[in-house]
N, C-alpha and C positions, 0 to 999 in steps of 0.2 A: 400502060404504066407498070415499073416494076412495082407487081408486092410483097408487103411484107410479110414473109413467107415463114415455115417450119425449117428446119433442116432438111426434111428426106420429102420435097414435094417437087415435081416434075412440072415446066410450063412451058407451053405451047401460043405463039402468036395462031388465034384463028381471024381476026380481020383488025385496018387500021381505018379507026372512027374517025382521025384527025390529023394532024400534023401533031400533036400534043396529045395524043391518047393513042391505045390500042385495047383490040380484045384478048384478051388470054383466055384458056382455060388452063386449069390447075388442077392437078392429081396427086391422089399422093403415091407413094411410089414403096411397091414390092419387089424383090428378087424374084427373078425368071429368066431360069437359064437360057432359055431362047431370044433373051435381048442383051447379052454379052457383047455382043459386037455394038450394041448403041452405048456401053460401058467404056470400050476402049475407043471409041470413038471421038468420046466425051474429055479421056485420057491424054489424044493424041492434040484436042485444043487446048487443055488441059498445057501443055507442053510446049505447044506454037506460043501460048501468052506469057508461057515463061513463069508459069507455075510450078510444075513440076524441072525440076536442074536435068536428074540423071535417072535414067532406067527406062524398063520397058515396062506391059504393064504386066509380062507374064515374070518377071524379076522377081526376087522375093525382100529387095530392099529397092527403095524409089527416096531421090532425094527431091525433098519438095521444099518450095522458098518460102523463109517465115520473116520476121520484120524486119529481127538485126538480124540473121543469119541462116545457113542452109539448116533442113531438119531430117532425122533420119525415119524413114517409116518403113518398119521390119514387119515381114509377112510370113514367119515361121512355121506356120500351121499346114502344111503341103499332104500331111498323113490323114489331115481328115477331107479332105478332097475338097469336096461341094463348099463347106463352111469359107474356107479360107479364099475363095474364087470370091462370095459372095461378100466377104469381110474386104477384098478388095475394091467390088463396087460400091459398096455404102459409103469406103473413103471418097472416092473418084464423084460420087452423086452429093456429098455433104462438100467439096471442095469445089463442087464447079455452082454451089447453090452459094458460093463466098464465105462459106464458115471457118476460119480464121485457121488456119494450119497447124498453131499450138493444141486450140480445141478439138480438131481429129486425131492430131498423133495420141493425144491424151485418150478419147475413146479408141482408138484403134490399139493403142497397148493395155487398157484395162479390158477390152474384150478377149484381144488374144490370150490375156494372162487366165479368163474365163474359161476360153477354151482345152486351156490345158489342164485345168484342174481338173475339169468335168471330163475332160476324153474329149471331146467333141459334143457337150453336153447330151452326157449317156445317162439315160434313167439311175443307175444305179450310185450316179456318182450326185445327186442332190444336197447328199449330206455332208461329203468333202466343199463344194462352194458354201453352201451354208456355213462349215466350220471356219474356214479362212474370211468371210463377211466379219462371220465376225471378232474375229483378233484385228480387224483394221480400226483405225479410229475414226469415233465419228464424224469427222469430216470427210474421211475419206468413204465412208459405204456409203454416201447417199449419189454422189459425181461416175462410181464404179456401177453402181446397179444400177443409175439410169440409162448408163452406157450399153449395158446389158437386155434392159430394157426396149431401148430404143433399137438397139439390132435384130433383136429377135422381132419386133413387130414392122420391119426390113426382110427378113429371111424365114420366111415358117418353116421352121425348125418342128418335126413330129413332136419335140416334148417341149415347144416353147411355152406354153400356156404355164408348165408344170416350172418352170425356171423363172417366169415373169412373175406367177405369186408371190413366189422367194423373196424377190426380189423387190417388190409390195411392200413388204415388212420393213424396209429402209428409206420409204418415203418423205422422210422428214427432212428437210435441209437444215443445217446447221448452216444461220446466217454469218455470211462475214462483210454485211455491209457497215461501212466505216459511222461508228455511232459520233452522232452530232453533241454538241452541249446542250444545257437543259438551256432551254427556252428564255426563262427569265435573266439568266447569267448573260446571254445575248443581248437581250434590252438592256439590261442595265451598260454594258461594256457600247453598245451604241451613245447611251446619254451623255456616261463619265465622258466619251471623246469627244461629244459636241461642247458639252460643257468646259472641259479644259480648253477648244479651243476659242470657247466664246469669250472667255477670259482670259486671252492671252491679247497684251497690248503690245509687244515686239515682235518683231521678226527673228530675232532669238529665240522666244517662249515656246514658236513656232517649229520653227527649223528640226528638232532634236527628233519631233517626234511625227512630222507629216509626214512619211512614208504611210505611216500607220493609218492616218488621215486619207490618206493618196487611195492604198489596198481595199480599208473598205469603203469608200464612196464608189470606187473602178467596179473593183473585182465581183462586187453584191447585184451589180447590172450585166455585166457582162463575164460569162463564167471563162476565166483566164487559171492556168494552171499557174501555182507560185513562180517555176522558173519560168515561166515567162514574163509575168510581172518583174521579177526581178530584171529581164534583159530587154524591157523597155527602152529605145532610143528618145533621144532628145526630143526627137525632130517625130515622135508618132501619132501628135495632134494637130491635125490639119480644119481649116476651112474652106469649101469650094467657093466658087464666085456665086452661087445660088443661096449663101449662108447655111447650105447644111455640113455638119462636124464629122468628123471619120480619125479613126483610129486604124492605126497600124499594127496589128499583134505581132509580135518575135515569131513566128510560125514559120517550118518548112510547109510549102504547098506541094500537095501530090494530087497529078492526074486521077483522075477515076480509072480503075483498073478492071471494071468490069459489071455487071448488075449488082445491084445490091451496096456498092462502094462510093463512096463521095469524093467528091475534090475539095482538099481542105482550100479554106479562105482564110484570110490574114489580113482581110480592112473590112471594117465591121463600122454603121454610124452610129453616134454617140449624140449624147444632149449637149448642152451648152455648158450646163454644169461641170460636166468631167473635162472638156476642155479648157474651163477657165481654171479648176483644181491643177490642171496642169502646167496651164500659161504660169500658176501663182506659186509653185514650185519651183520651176525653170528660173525663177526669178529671184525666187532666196538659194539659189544655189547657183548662181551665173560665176560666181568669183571661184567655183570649184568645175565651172563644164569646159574648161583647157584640158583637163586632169583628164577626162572620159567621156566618151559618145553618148551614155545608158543615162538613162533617167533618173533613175534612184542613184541618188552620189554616195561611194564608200567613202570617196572622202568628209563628207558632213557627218556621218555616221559613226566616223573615227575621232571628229573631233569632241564626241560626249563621251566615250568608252574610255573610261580607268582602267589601264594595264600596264604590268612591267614588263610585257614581250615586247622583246623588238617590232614594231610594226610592217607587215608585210605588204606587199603591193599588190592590188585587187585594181579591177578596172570597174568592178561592181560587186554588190554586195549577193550574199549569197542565201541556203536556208538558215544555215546557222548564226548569221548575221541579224537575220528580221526575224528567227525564232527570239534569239538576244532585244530586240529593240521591242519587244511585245512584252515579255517576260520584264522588264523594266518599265513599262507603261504599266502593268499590273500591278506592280511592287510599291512604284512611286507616287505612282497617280491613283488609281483605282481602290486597291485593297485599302488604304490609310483613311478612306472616307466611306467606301460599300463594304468593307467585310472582305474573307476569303470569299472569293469566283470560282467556279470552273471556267479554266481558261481555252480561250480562241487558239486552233492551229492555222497555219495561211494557208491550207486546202481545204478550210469549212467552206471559206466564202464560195467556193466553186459552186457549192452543193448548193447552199442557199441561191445562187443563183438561176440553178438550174429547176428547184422547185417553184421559185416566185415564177419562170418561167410558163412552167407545165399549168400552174393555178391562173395562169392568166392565157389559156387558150390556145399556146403555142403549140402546134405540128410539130415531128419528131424530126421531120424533115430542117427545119425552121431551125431548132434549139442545135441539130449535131451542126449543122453549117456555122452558127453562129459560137457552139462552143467547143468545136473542132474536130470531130468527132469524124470519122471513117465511116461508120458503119452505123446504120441506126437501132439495131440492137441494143447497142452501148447505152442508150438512155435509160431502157426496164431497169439499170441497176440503180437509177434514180428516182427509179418508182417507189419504193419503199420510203420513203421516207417522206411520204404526201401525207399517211395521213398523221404523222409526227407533226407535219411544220403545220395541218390544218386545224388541229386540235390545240396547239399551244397560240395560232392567232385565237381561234373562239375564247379560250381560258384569260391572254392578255384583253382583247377586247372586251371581256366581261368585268373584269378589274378597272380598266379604262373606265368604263361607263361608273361603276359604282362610283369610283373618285369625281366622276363630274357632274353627277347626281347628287352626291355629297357636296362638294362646293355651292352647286345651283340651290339647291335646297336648303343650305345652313351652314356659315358659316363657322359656327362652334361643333360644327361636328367632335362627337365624340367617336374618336379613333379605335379606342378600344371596345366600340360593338363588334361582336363577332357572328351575331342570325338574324336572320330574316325579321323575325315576330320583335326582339330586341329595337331594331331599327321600326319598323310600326308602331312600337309604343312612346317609341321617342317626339313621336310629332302628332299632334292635335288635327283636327279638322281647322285649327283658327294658323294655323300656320300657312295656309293657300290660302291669299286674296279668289282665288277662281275656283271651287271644284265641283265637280260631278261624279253621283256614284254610279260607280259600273261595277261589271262583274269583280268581287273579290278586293277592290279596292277605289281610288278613284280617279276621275282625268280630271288633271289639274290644267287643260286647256278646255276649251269650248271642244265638245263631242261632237257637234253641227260640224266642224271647220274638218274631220279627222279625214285622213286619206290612208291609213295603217290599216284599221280593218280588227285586228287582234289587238288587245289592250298591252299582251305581253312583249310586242314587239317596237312599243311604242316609249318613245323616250317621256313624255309628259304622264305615263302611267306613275301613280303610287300605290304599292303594295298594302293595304291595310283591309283583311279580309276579316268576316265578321266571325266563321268557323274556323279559327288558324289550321287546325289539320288538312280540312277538307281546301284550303288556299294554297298550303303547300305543295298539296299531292298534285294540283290542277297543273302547277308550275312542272314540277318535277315529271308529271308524266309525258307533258310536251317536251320538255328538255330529253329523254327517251325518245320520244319519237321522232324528235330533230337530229339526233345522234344517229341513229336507224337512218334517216334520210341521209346524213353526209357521208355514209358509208357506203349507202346506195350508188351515190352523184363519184364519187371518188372511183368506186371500182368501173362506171360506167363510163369514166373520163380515162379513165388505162383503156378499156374493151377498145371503144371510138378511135382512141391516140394509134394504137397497133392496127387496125383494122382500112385507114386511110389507106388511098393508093397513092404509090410514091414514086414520080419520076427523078429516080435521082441522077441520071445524067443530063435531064435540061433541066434540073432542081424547082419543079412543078410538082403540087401535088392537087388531092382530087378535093374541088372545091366544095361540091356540097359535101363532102366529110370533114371541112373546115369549120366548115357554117355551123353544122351539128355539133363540133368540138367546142366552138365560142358559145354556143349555148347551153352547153351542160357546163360550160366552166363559169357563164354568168348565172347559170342557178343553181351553183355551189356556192360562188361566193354569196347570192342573196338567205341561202341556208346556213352558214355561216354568220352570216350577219344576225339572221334571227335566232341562234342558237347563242349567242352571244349578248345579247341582249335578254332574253327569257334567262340565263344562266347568272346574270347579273343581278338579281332581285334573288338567286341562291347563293348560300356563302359554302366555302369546301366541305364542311362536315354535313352539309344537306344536300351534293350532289352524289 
């Protein structure tokens, strides 16, 4: 099975276990001039699959093919001999390992540009790169010295060690992963739309603003990029004769082009839900699908929009269009009853798609096929944002819980409690028909009946400890050490997720690394759930 591999690591078939498996070994891979010819070798398949367009490999420009178009990769450095021979195989070994063509030309011009500052990184010249590091911005030193980095521990270079310290000192990445909205602005913007449509008694009330309806029921399941939501066809929800539902994504399909690459997909199955969401669209907008093939009608969409431009002819609506019908749901519907929001962009949903994903056990193999993705790479940049979306469900589930604790327990809740010991004093022992004391407070169900084990994770627990201090701390320091645990479960669900082996040309991957994936991702969620619950019986200024 291919796997998922480094950049600079070399593999070898040593036996086939299966029809669906084989052995590899794996290396990683140094320069050594005595295997140049396994370089150009690598060059010349490199060239047969229509990778490389033009050149030889002893050239010192090669034009190599990037997504939209050819890319130039200049090899200037011929006066420091060895280097530049060597700088040419790490391209040739990082492009035949599928790493994306943009991504080398990028290391291959910030190394060469290394090269010449340094002479050929000459002892004497440390303090010239150091100086030019740093006048760059920090975005830019951290992508340059890993470039730098990463070749020299490719090429041992007599002073690499003394260039890769340097080079240490720029370790930090300046994130540019796309920040999400806060959490609760989310929930709320999910309710206000259930709500408005719970209340809407015509197919008018309706009509104006279900696209919006349409995007997040669709797009929160299934991670769809905006334009292609937007260039949804009529005709993209189907039923087979077995009752199960499939969708049709707008997607070009591409072959697999080689290890490590996928063939995208473009019908993906769906619940019963999103196809009836869609039958019930198709349906308030039947008197506008003469007008256009695409799903989302600009004509329906034209006829709420107050303008005095001339109106143009669109066969579908676009981003500016559904940024506009968002920004109007906020204005009219939303804001006039929840306050100012941080508002919703239509590529959040991607995102959230693709974490409910990952938190629910899904293979990388699994999530790129499903959310179109080439390369499986491309998912780590969705890794970051796990433990965002894990830590804002513990925080809503703990609110969750207090409200229905609150309700269950007393209807005259006073709202304006704000701690823990506040709310303990509020209630009596004569307020539970049933309790029994336990540790720090009491079960207001039968303790014979209990199947939880921990009082704190138990919803019939009530907080009322006889040492307030000593009851808080008990709370507080498992809420620590559950916190410690999700961060555990989280980094060891990335380790697992990258570490499967992955066939992605018969789109198989290795099953017990699946089985271990589904099991640290059901004792995340069950660590979640109990940190969520222990955190509920804390209010925010006590966590």
């Amino acid at each position: 099975m291919t796997k998922f591999h480094a950049a600079l690591q070399r593999k070898e078939v040593v036996d086939k276990l299966s029809d669906k498996s084989i052995l590899e070994s794996i290396e990683f891979v140094t320069f050594n001039i005595e295997e140049l010819q396994v370089y150009k070798d690598m060059y010349k398949e490199l060239a047969q699959l229509g990778f490389i367009v033009m050149g030889n490999f002893e050239d010192p420009l090669w034009l190599v093919s990037g997504e939209s178009n050819n890319i130039k990769f200049h090899f200037n450095n011929d006066i420091y001999g060895e280097i530049n021979l060597a700088l040419k195989c790490y391209s040739v070994q990082k492009m035949y390992n599928r790493i994306t063509t943009q991504t080398v030309r990028a290391n291959v011009r910030q190394i060469g540009e290394a090269i010449q500052i340094t002479r050929g990184f000459r002892l004497d010249h440390v303090e010239q790169l150091e100086d030019a590091i740093n006048h760059f911005s920090k975005h830019i030193q951290y992508p340059f010295c890993n470039s730098i980095r990463e070749f020299l521990t490719f090429y041992n270079h007599p002073h690499s060690d003394i260039y890769y310290d340097l080079c240490l000192n720029y370790n930090t990445k300046i994130s540019n992963v796309r920040k999400l909205p806060n959490y609760h602005d989310i929930l709320v913007f999910d309710y206000a739309l259930d709500l408005f449509f719970q209340s809407c008694t015509f197919d008018e009330e309706k009509l104006q603003y279900f696209p919006i309806f349409l995007w997040w029921r669709i797009t929160r399941i299934v991670p769809m990029r905006p334009i292609e939501f937007y260039s949804l066809h009529r005709g993209c929800a189907t039923i087979d004769e077995e009752g199960r539902y499939w969708m049709v994504l707008p997607r070009k399909k591409k072959a697999s082009s080689g290890p490590g690459k996928l063939e995208i997909t473009d019908t993906i199955q769906v619940n019963q839900e999103v196809f009836e969401l869609i039958e019930e669209y198709k349906r308030l907008t039947s008197v506008f699908s003469v007008e256009s093939s695409y799903l989302i009608s600009y004509k329906a969409y034209r006829k709420y929009v107050k303008t005095k431009t001339t109106e143009k002819i669109h066969k579908k609506i676009g981003a500016f269009q559904f940024i506009n019908l968002i920004d109007r749901f906020y204005d009219e519907i939303i804001e006039p009853k929840f306050g100012d929001l941080e508002r919703l962009k239509p590529g959040d949903t991607r995102h959230f798609a693709f974490c409910n994903m990952m938190l629910q056990g899904f293979n990388m193999l699994t999530i790129a096929r499903i959310g179109g993705h080439s390369q499986l790479e491309t998912q780590l940049h969705y890794h970051s944002h796990l433990d965002h979306f894990a830590h804002s469900f513990v925080h809503h589930a703990a609110q969750m819980l207090r409200m229905q604790r609150k309700d269950k327990w007393k209807s005259n809740w006073i709202t304006e409690t704000h701690t823990v010991i506040a709310k303990s004093q509020l209630f009596k022992a004569s307020d539970f028909q049933e309790k029994y004391r336990v540790e720090h407070g009491y079960c207001t169900d039968n303790p014979a009946r209990c199947k939880v084990g921990d009082c704190r994770f138990c919803e019939f627990y009530f907080f009322s400890p006889l040492d307030k201090i000593e009851g808080l701390t008990w709370l507080k320091n498992h809420s620590i050490l559950l916190e410690n645990r999700l961060k555990e479960q989280i980094d060891l669900m990335r380790y697992v997720t990258k570490s499967i082996n992955y066939d992605c040309e018969n789109f198989t991957f290795q099953q017990s690394g699946q089985e271990r994936l589904s099991s640290i991702c059901n004792e995340l969620r069950r660590v979640m759930d109990q940190k969520a619950m222990v955190d509920s019986y804390l209010l925010e200024d006590e966590l």
